[in-house]
C-alpha positions, -999 to 999 in steps of 0.1 A, spaced: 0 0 0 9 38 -6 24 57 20 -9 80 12 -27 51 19 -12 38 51 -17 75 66 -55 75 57 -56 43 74 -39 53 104 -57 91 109 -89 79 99 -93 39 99 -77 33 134 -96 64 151 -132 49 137 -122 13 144 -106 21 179 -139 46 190 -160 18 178 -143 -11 200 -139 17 235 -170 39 230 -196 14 235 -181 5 270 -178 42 282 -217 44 273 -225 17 292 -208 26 318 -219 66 315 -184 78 320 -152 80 297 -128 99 272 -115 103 240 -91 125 228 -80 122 188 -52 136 179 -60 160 146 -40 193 138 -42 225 129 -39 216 94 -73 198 98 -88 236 98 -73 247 62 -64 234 27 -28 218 30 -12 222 0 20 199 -3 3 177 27 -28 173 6 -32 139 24 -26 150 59 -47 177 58 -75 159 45 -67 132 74 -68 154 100 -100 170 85 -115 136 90 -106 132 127 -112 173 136 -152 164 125 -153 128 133 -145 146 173 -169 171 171 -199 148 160 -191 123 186 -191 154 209 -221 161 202 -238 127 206 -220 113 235 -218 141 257 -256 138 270 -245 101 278 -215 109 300 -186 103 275 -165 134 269 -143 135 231 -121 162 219 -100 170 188 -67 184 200 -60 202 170 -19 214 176 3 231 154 40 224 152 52 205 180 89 194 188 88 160 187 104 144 157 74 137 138 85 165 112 119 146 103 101 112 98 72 128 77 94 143 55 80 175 63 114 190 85 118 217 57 81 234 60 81 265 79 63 266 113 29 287 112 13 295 143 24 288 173 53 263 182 44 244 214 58 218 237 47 184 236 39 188 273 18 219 265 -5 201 237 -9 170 263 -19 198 297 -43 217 272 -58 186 257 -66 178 292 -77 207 307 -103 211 276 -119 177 279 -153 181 286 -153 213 281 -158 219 241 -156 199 213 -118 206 200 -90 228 207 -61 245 193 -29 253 214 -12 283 212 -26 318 214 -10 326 175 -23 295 166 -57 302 174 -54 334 164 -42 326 126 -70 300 127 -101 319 133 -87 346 112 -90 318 83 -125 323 87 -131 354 80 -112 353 46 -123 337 8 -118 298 7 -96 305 -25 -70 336 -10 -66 312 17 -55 282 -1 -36 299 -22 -18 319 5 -11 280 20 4 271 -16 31 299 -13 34 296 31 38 259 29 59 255 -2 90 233 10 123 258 17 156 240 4 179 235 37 208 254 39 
């Protein structure tokens, strides 16, 4: 299989199957949690991460519906939707040469914030620039801000 294919099956297959084989339990038992990991890519087009975006896309709405239905029954889920975070995900990705956007954050910061917004709404972004260059996405045409992410996410050559 694809290396495009093994990430749709790992950000979207393993999320649906996973929620499907824990979920019923938590209901039962009218208690639980489930954070997915998305990103902040999962709010914007992605150009030159068509793939990832699009995954993360998947997980950011798959969150937010579950939110919504399992919340009356005592089951909390949230999207954690960071930006760049130091961990080494960029260098085995391939993506170590796109410039950071938004807010860089710890690792330890993405984990406190994802807890501390559980129950509380349906997904989260860390980072206040983050946020910031998120719900400013919003306000402008769907087309300016792809293209804008065509030229900010274009791969820089290392040095």
């Amino acid at each position: 299989s694809s290396f495009e294919g093994k990430m749709v099956d790992l950000n979207c297959r393993v999320p649906v199957v996973m929620t499907h084989r824990f979920l019923g339990p938590m209901i039962e038992r009218g208690r639980g949690g489930i954070i997915f990991v998305s990103s902040m890519a999962a709010y914007q087009p992605t150009p030159w991460m068509a793939t990832y975006g699009a995954t993360k896309a998947f997980d950011l709405l798959f969150a937010e519906a579950l939110w919504a239905e399992v919340k009356p029954r005592g089951v909390e889920v949230l999207a954690l939707c960071p930006g760049k975070v130091d961990t080494g995900f960029q260098a085995i990705a391939g993506s170590e040469t796109m410039p950071t956007v938004g807010s860089k954050v710890s690792a330890a910061d993405v984990v406190a914030t994802g807890l501390a917004s559980l129950g509380k709404k349906p997904s989260v972004v860390p980072g206040l620039m983050s946020k910031l260059l998120i719900g400013s996405q919003r306000l402008a045409p769907r087309s300016f801000v792809a293209a804008t992410a065509l030229r900010v996410n274009a791969p820089v050559k290392p040095k």
